[in-house]
C-alpha positions in Angstrom: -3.4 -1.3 16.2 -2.1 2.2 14.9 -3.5 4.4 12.3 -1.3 2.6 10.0 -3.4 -0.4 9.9 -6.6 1.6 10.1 -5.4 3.3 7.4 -5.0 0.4 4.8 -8.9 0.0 4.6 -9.4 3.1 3.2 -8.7 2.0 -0.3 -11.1 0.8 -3.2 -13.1 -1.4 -1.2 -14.3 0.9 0.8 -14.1 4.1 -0.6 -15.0 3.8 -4.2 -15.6 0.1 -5.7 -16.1 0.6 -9.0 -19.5 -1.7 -8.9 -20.9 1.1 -7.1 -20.5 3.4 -10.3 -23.5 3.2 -13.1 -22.6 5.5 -15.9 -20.2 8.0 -14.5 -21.6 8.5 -11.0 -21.7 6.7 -8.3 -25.2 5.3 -6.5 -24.7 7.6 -3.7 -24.3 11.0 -5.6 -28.0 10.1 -7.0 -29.3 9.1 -3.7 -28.1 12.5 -2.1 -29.2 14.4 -5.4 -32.7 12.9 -4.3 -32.1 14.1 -0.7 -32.1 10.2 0.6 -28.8 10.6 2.6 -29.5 10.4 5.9 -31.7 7.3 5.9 -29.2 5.4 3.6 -26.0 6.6 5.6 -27.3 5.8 8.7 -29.2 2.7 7.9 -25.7 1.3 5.9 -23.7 2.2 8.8 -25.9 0.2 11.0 -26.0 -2.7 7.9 -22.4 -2.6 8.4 -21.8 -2.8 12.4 -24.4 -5.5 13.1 -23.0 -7.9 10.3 -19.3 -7.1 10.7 -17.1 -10.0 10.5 -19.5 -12.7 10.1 -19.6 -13.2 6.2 -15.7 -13.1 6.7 -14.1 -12.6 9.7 -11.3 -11.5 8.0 -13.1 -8.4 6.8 -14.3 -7.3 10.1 -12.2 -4.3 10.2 -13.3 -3.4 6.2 -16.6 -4.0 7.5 -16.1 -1.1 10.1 -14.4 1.0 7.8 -17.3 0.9 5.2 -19.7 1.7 8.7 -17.1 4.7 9.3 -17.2 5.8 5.9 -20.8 6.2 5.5 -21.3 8.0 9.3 -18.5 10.1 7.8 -20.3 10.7 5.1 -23.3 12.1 6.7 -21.9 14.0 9.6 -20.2 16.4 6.4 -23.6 16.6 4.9 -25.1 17.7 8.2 -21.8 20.2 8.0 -22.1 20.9 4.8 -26.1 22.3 5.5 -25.3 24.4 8.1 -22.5 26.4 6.0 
């Protein structure tokens, strides 16, 4: 695998699926607004690891990705506190 195919789960699914939105922001801007991040981040990442692949094995790598996505997530809000 290249960063090609990595690369093709970074799109809607994972990054922004528009069932996620309620009004005009998304359900994690209001969770970090409340200062909730790093128990949903981490606990979503872990969601995502432990049950990758096994509603749809297809999705295991969009599984993963959504895991990435939210460690990402919270390693630049730890960045993001320390500036």
């Amino acid at each position: 695998m290249n960063n090609e195919d990595i690369t093709l789960f970074n799109d809607e699914n994972v990054q922004h699926p528009s069932y996620y939105n309620t009004g005009n922001i998304e359900v994690i801007d209001y969770i970090e607004d409340n200062q909730w991040t790093e128990g949903f981040c981490l606990g979503n990442a872990i969601k995502y690891i432990s049950r990758a692949g096994k509603k749809d094995p297809a999705k295991k790598i969009e599984d993963l990705s959504k895991a990435r996505w939210y460690l990402d997530r919270y390693i630049q809000h730890l960045v993001d506190k320390e500036s």
